[in-house]
C-alpha positions, 0 to 999 in steps of 0.5 A: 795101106793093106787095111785100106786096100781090103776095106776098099774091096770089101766097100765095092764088093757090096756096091756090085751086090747091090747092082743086082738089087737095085733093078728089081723094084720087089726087093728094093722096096725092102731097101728104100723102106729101111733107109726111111729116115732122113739121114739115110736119104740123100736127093729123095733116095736111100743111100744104101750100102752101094752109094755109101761104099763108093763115096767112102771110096771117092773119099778115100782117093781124094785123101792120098796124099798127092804131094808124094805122087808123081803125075803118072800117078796123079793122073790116075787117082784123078781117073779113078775118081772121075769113074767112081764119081760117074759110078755114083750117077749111074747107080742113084738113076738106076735107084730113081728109075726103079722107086720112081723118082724124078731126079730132075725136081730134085736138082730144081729144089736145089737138093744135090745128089 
């Protein structure tokens, strides 16, 4: 579980490194444009390291395996997921905001984020 642990810091940390990124629409030019084909984009945005960090971190949770948790634990796992699912909105609304993306059209298309 120590392997698992690290890859899981090593995933967020680049997540929080991207936050700075992100706002600033010169440097995330850069990103969006290397993320250009489709299996890089989801909802009409890249899915850069940040939003590939945290659905390997929401993955990784989900993949305990429960059944030997007792339902203090349990309870936290699904906190945890909850907040990293949350994570993931507020970072794709930031992409949005700064490529000028509507999410709204989007979600009318049918495309899940």
């Amino acid at each position: 579980m120590t392997n698992s642990l690290k890859a899981a810091i090593g995933e967020l940390s680049a997540a929080e490194r991207h936050i700075g990124i992100v706002d600033d629409p010169q440097k995330y030019r850069a990103v969006d444009q290397a993320h250009s084909l489709p299996r890089n984009r989801k909802g009409g945005l890249p899915l850069d390291e940040a939003r590939q960090a945290l659905a390997s971190h929401y993955t990784r949770l989900n993949n305990l395996d429960k059944a030997r948790l007792v339902d203090d634990e349990k309870k936290v796992i699904d906190a945890r997921k909850t907040a990293v699912f949350e994570a993931v909105k507020l970072y794709t609304a930031r992409q949005a905001k700064t490529l000028g993306v509507d999410l709204a059209q989007g979600k009318k298309r049918g495309n899940r984020l």
